[in-house]
C-alpha positions as CSV (number, residue, x, y, z in Angstrom):
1,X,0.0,0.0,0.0
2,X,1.3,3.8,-0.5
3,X,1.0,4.4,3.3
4,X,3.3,2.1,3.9
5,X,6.4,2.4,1.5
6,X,9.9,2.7,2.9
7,X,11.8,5.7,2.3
8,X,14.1,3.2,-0.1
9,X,11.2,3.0,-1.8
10,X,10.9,6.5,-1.9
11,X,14.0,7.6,-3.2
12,X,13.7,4.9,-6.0
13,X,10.7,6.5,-7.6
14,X,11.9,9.6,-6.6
15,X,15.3,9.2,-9.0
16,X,13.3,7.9,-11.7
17,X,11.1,11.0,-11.6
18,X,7.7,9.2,-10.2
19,X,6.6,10.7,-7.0
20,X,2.9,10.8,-5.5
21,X,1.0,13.0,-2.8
22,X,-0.9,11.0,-0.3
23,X,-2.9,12.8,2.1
24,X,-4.7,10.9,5.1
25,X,-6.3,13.1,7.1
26,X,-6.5,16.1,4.7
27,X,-2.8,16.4,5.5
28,X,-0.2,16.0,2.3
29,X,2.8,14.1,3.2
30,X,4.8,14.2,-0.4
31,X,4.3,15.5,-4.1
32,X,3.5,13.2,-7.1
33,X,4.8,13.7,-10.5
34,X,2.7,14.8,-13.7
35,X,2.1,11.7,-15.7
36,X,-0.5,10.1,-18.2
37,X,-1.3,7.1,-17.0
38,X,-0.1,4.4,-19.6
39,X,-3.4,3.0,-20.8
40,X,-4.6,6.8,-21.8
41,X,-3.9,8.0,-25.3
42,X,-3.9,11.5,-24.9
43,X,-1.7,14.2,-26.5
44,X,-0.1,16.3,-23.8
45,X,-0.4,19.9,-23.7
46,X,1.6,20.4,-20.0
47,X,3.5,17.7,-18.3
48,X,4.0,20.3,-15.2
49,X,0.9,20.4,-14.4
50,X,-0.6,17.8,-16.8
51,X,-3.2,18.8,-18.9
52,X,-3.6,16.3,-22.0
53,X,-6.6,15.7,-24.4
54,X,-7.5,13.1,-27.0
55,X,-7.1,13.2,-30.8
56,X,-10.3,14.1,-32.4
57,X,-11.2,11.0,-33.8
58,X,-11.3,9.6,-30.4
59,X,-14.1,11.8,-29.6
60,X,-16.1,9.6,-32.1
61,X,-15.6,6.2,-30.7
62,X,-18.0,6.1,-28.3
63,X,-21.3,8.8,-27.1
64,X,-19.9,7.8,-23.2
65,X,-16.1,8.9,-23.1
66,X,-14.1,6.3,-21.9
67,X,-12.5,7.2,-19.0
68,X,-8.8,6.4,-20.8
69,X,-9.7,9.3,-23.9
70,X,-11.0,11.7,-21.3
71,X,-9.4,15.2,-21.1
72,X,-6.9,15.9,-18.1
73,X,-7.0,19.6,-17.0
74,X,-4.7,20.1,-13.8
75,X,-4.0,24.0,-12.3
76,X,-1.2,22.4,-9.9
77,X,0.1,19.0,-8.8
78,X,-2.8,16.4,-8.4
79,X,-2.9,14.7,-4.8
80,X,-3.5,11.1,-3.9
81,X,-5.6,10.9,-1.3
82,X,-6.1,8.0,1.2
83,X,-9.6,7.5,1.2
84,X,-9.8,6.1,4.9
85,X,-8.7,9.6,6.4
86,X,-10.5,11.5,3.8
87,X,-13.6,14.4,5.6
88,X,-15.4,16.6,3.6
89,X,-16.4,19.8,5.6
90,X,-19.5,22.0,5.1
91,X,-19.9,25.1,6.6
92,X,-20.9,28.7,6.4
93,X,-24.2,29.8,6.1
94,X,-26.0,26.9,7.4
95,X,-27.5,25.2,10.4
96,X,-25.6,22.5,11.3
97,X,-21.9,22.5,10.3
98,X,-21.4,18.7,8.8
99,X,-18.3,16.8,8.6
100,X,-18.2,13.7,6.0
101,X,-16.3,11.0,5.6
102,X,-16.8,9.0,2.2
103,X,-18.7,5.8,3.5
104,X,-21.3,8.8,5.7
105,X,-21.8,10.6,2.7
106,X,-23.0,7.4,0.4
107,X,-24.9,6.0,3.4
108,X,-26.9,9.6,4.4
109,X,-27.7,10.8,0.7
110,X,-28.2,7.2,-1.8
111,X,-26.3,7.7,-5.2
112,X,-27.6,9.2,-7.9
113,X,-26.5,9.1,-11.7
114,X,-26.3,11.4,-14.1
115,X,-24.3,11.2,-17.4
116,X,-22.8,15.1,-18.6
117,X,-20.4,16.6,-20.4
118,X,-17.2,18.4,-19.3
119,X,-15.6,20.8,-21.5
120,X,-12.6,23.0,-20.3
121,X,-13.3,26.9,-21.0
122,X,-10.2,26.6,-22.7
123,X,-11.2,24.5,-25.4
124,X,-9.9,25.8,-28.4
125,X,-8.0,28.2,-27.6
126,X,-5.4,28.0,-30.5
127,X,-8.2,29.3,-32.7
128,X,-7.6,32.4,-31.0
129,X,-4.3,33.0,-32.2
130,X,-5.5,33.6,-35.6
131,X,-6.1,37.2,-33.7
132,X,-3.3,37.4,-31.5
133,X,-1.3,34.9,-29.2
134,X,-2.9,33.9,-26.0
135,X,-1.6,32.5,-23.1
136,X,-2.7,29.6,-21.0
137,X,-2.9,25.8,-21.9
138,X,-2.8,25.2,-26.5
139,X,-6.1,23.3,-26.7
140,X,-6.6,22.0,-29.6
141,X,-10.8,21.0,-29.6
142,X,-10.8,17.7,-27.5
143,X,-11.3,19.4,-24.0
144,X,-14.4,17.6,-23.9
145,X,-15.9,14.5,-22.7
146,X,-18.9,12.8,-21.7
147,X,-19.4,10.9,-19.0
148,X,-21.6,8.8,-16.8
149,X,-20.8,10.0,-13.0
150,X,-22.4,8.4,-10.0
151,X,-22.8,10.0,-6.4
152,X,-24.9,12.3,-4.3
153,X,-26.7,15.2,-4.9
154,X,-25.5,18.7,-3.3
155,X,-29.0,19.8,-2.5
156,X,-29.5,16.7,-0.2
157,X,-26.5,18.1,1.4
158,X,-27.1,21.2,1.8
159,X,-31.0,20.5,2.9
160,X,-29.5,18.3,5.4
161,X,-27.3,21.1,7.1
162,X,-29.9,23.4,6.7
163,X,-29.5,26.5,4.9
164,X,-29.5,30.1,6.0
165,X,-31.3,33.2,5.2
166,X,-29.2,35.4,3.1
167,X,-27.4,32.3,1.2
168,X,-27.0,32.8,-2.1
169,X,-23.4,31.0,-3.5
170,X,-21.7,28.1,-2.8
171,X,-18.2,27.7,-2.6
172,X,-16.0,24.4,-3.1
173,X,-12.4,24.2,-2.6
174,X,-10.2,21.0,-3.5
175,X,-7.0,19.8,-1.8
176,X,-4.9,20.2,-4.6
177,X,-2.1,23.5,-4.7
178,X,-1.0,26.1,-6.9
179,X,1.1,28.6,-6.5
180,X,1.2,31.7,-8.6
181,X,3.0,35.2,-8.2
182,X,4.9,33.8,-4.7
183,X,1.6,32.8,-3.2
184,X,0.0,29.0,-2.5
185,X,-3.4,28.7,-2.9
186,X,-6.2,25.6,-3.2
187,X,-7.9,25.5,-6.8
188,X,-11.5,26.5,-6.2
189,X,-14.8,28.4,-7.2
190,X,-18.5,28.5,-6.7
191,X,-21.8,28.1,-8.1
192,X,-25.0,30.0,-7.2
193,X,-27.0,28.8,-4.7
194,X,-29.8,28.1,-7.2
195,X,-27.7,26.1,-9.2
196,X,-26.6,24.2,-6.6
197,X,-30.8,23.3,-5.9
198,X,-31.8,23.1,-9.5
199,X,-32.5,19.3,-9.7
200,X,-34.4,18.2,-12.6
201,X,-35.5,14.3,-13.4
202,X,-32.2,14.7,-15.8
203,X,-30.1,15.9,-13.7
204,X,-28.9,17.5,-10.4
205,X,-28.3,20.9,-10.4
206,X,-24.4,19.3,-8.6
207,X,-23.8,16.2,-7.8
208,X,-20.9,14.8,-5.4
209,X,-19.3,12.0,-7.5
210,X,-17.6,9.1,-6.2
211,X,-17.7,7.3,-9.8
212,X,-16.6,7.8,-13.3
213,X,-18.3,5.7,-16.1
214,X,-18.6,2.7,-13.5
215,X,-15.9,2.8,-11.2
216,X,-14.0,5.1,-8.8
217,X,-12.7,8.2,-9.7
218,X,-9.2,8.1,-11.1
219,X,-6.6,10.3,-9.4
220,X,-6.5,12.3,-12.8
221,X,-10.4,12.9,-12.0
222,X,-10.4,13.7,-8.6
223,X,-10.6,10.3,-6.9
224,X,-12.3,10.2,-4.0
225,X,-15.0,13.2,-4.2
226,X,-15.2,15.9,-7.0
227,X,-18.4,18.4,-7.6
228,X,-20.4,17.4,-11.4
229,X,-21.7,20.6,-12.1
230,X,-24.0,19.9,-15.3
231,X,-23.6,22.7,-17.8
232,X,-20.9,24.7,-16.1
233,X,-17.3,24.8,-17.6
234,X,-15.2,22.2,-15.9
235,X,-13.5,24.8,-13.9
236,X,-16.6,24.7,-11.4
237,X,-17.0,20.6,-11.5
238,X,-13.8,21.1,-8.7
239,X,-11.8,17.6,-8.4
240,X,-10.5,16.9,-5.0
241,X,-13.0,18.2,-3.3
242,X,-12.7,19.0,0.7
243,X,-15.0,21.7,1.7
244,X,-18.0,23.2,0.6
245,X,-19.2,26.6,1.8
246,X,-22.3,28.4,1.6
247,X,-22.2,31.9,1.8
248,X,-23.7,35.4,0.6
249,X,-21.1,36.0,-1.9
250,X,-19.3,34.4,-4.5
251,X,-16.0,32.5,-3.5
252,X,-12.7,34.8,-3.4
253,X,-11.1,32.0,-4.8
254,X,-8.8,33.4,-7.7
255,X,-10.0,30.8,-10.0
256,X,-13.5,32.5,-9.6
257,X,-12.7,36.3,-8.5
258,X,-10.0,36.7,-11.3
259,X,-9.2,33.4,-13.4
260,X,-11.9,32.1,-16.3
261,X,-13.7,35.4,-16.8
262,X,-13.5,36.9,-19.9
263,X,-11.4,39.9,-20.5
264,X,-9.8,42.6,-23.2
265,X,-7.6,44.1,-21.3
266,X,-5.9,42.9,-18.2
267,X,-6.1,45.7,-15.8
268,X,-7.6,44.8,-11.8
269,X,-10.6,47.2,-12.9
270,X,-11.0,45.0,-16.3
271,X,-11.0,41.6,-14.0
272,X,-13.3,43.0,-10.9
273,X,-16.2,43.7,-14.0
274,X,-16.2,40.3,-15.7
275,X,-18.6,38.4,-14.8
276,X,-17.3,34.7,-13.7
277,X,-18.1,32.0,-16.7
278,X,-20.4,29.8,-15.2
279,X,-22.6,28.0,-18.2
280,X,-20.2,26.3,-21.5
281,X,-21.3,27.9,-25.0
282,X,-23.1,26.2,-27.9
283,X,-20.6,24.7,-29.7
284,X,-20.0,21.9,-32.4
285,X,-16.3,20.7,-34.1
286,X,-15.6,18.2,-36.9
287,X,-14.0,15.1,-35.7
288,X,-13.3,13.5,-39.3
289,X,-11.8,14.0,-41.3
290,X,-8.9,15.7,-39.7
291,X,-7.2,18.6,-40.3
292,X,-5.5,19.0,-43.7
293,X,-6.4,15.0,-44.9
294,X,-6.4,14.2,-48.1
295,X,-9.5,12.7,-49.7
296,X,-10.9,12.0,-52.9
297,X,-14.0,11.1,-54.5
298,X,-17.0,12.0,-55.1
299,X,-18.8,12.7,-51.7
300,X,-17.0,12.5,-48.4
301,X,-18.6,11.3,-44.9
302,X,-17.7,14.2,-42.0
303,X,-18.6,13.4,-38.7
304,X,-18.2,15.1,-35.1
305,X,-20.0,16.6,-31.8
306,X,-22.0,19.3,-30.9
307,X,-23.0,20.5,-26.9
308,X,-25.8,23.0,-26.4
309,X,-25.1,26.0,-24.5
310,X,-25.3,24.9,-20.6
311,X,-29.2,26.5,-20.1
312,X,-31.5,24.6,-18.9
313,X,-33.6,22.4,-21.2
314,X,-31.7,23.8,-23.9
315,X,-30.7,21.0,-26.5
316,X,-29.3,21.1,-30.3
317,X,-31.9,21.1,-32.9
318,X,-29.8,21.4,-35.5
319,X,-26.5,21.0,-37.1
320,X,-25.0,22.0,-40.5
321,X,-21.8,21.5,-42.4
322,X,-20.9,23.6,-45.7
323,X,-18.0,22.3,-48.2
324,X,-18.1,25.1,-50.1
325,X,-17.0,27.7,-47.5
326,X,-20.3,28.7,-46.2
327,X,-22.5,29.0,-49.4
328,X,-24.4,26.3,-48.9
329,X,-25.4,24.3,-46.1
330,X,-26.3,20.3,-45.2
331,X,-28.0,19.2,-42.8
332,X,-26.7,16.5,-40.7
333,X,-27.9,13.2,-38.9
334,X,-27.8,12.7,-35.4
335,X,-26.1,9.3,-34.7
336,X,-26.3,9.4,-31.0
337,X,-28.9,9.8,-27.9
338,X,-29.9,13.4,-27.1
339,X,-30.0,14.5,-23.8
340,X,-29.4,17.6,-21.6
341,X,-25.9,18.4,-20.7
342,X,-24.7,16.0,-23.0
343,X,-23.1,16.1,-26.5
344,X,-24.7,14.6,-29.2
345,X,-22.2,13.2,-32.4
346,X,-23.7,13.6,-35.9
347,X,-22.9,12.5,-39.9
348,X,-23.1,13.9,-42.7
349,X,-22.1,12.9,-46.6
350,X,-21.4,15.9,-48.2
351,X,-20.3,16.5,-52.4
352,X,-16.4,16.6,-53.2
353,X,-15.4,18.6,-56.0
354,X,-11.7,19.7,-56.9
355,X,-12.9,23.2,-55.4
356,X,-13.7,22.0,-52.3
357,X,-10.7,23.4,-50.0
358,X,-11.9,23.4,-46.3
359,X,-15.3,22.2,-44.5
360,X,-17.6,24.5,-41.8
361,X,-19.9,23.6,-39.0
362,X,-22.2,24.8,-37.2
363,X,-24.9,24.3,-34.6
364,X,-28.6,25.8,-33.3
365,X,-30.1,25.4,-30.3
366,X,-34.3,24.2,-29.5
367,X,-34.5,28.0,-28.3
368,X,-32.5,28.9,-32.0
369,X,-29.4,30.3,-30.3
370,X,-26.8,30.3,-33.8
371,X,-23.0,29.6,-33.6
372,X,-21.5,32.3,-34.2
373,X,-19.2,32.8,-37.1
374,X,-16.5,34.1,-35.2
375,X,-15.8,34.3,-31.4
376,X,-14.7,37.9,-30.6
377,X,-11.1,37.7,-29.1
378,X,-10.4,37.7,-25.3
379,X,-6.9,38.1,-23.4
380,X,-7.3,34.4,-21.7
381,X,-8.4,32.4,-24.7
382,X,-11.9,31.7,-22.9
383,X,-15.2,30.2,-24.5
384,X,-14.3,30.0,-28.4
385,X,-17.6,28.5,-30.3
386,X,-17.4,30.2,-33.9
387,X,-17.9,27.3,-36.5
388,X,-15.3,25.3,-36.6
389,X,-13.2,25.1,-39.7
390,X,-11.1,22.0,-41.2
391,X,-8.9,22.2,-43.9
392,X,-8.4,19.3,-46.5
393,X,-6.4,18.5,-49.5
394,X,-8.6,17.1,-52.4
395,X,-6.9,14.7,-54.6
């Protein structure tokens, strides 16, 4: 077991650069290396910290990510955790302070499931640079998964330790740390309070998952206890989750208060106005072919996702692809289930003439919400959802 490796066994991992961060009791005793585990097949953006996503294609396989071609998005070092010593704390505004340990929570509050999809507000980012460099982690457009996760609802929680009069936000905070600008700090954010309550028969308006697609969370996940906030960028589904908060304001967390807002200008005046992101933009992106293929023929089969904006009963109605640079459009065919918070993957078989140079697509929502063309450009390379464009070479 971790706990109980000798410190020969620790300097031997330690020399061949494999370290770990096991915390029992909340308390981290030593730092883990940033590595893809070796059954994922992921392209690696960051080894320090580790943030990797999957080819395209991989995005087709299969409606339910699995767990292996699922996007890693790290801020810091990510912790191992000993699961026996392991309390979740929730305090603030409410009437009775509770401290949970893992086996409490599943025995006070049943499991519930719900299958959602993640994207990082970073996803495509590169697209960006067309503009103007920006900084922050090169996604490409497979910061995105879908995923069956299994735990128990926030609202049960919360319900449970009674909420106060005046609550309006509530705050989560992992164990993982980052440190930025000389100062060490947990990754964290929060969600409004009626987010937090807004369970529908689809889904929870948060759920506190134990399980990814099945089984425990992976340490890359946030193994044992993350927040599943359906429709909200992955920044606010927080993985190592320790302590919840409720409270009148939004957290002060800098990954809420100044991180994943969008900005033009980076001034403290700029960042205090921006709204936090909270709900993931209509979106789609063309999974195959990829980028500059070559293909030949007649007609050619394109095929990829599409995720409705993060509203509330708000699902795709439809989605188009042009070959001819935006002249003409084709309707595609849904090849997948529909459901809310979750992607859907589509097909389409479109003409192929010597002309054809690139391939567009695009989305609408049920409440006909358009993709946009273009995303406007922001300093932090947040939220891009214009249609997606793939180049080919016709032969």
């Amino acid at each position: 077991m971790l706990s109980q490796l000798s410190r020969r066994d620790c300097l031997k991992w330690g020399s061949t650069g494999i370290g770990l961060y096991l915390i029992g009791s909340n308390s981290p005793q030593w730092l883990a290396a940033q590595q893809v585990p070796p059954d994922h097949q992921l392209i690696v953006r960051t080894e320090t910290p580790l943030n990797a996503e999957p080819s395209l294609d991989k995005l087709l396989e299969h409606w339910i990510t699995p767990t292996a071609a699922f996007f890693i998005r790290n801020h810091g070092t990510a912790p191992k955790i000993d699961a026996k010593g392991y309390k979740l704390t929730i305090d603030g505004l409410v009437e009775k302070p509770l401290t949970l340990g893992l086996s409490e929570l599943t025995e006070q509050f049943g499991l519930h499931s719900v299958t959602a999809t993640l994207t990082c507000s970073g996803n495509r980012r590169t697209e960006f640079n067309r503009v103007k460099k920006v900084p922050g982690v090169q996604w490409d457009a497979g910061a995105i998964g879908n995923a069956e996760w299994r735990g128990s609802r926030l609202s049960d929680v919360l319900k449970k330790a009674g909420i106060k009069p005046g609550a309006k936000h509530v705050w989560f905070e992992g164990l993982d740390e980052i440190t930025e600008k000389g100062e060490t700090f947990p990754f964290g954010g929060s969600i409004p309070l009626e987010k937090a309550l807004a369970d529908t028969p689809a889904a929870p308006g948060c759920l506190l998952a134990t399980m990814m697609n099945g089984k425990p969370l992976t340490t890359e996940h946030g193994y044992p206890l993350r927040t599943i906030v359906p429709g909200f960028i992955g920044a606010r589904s927080v993985k190592w989750l320790s302590k919840i908060t409720v409270s009148d304001q939004p957290s002060p967390n800098h990954y809420l208060a100044h991180a994943y807002k969008v900005i033009t200008e980076d001034t403290p005046a700029a960042v205090d106005a921006a709204p936090p992101i909270y709900e993931y933009p209509l979106n789609s992106i063309i999974c195959s072919p990829a980028p500059n293929a070559m293909v030949s023929g007649e007609r050619l089969t394109v095929r990829g996702v599409a995720l409705s904006s993060g509203r509330t009963g708000t699902r795709i109605k439809t989605v188009e692809v042009s070959a001819d640079g935006g002249s003409t459009w084709q309707s595609t065919r849904i090849t997948s289930p529909i459901r809310d918070f979750c992607w859907l993957h589509w097909s389409v078989e479109v003409p192929l003439t010597p002309q054809t140079q690139s391939l567009l697509v695009r989305a609408v929502t049920t409440d006909d919400e358009s993709q946009p063309q273009e995303t406007p450009w922001n300093m932090k390379g947040y939220q891009y959802n214009g249609w997606h464009k793939v180049d080919l070479k016709v032969s």
